[in-house]
Phi, psi and omega in degrees: 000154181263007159288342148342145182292320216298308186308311204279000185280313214297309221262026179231324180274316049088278164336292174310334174290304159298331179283313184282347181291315203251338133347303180285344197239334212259332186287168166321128173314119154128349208284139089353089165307124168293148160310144181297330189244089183295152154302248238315340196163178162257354171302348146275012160283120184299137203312305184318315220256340168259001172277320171303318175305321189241040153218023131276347183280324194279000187278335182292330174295328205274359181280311219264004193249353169326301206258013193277163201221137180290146189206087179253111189319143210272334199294328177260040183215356203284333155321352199225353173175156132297058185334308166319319153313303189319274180353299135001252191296001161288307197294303186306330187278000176283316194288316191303296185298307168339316199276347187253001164259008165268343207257298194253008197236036205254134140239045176268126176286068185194160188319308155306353143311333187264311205323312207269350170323122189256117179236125179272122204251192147284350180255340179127209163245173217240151143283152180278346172290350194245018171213000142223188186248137181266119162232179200241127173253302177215180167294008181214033168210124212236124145213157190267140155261133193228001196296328174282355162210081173301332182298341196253354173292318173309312186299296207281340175269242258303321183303298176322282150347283188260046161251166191292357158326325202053090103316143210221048175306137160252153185233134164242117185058281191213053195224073169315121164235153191229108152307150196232127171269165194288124180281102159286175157312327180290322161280345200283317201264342169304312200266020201240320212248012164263339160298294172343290211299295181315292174298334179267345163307312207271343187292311190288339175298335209282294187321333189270338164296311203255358176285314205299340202263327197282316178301329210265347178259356170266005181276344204261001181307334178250013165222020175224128210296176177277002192241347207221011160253323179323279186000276173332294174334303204277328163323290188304298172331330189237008135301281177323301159291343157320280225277343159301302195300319172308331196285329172292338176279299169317279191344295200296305203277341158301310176282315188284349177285304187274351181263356196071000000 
């Protein structure tokens, strides 16, 4: 129709085009054409052609502005939630998952395969390096000394047993040895997909810190604006996904250590 912005557009650029088109051939030797886009400004752009020029800059601004990132002081919110605490407990479930992919995710054929073996005592619980002494005897053969804490060996063949390792120890008195089995492909990719496991664990704790920080800043709704729980919110949001991301970063680098 020819009440369109579009139609009505067309015949101002057409007009602008033709104006400099005949500018170049009609003026005087020595005249200069202004540039369509002066440095100085836009008074020599014909109004159409600078109303189009200045709504792609500005979709370009409101685009580039999409992507600006909230930074909010923890001290002038500490009435309505502790971003820090947040923080805190987001920072734990990372740590948490580090510890469970050193502790059940190890295929080194070396003594530091075991340090992380967790043994539950009467005293509580243990690293297994710290209540006996470990060595590499050979290359498929790992044994534990236990002579300094004998009470605790029946514990350390148990630790052994049910770690993700698969290990099958034997004990003479107070002597372990633990055949180390040949790593296959098939475990590798068994333990690349209990990494999987670990980390989509750790995607939900971060999600249940932020279900949880989010209720708790809305509970502050009467008596604080609605510009300033967005604010937080959007604050908390982007702890979390910070800290997803990390989590995926551990994962990738955790699966190429164990696939090779």
């Amino acid at each position: 129709m020819a009440s369109t912005p579009l139609v009505k557009l067309r015949p101002a650029l057409g007009r602008c085009l033709a104006t400099a088109a005949r500018s170049s051939t009609q003026l005087p030797a020595g005249y200069r054409v202004p540039p369509l886009l002066s440095n100085t400004g836009h008074q020599n752009i014909p109004t159409a052609c600078a109303r189009l020029y200045a709504t792609k800059k500005s979709k370009a601004k409101a685009a580039k502005g999409q992507s600006a990132k909230v930074n909010i002081n923890s001290s002038l919110v500490e009435d309505i939630i502790s971003l820090e605490e947040v923080k805190g407990e987001m920072a734990t479930v990372l740590a948490a998952l580090k510890d469970e992919f050193s502790r059940n995710l190890s295929i080194r054929t070396s003594p530091g395969a075991l340090d992380h073996v967790v043994v539950s005592t009467a005293d509580g619980k243990f690293p297994l390096n710290q209540l006996g002494q470990i060595s590499m005897k050979s290359s498929q053969l790992i044994v534990v000394n236990m002579t300094s804490y004998p009470e605790a060996t029946p514990a350390a063949v148990r630790a052994l047993r049910e770690s993700s390792m698969k290990l099958n120890p034997e004990v003479d008195g107070t002597i372990i040895r633990v055949p180390i089995p040949k790593v296959t492909r098939e475990h590798r990719e068994n333990l690349a997909k209990l990494a999987k496991q670990f980390s989509n664990k750790a995607k939900e704790s971060l999600r249940r810190v932020r279900s949880s920080a989010v209720a708790q800043v809305k509970k502050a709704k009467e008596t604080v604006s609605e510009d300033t729980l967005w604010l937080v919110e959007k604050q908390v949001d982007q702890m979390a996904e910070s800290f997803a991301s990390d989590v995926e970063k551990q994962l990738a680098t955790k699966t190429k250590e164990l696939l090779g």
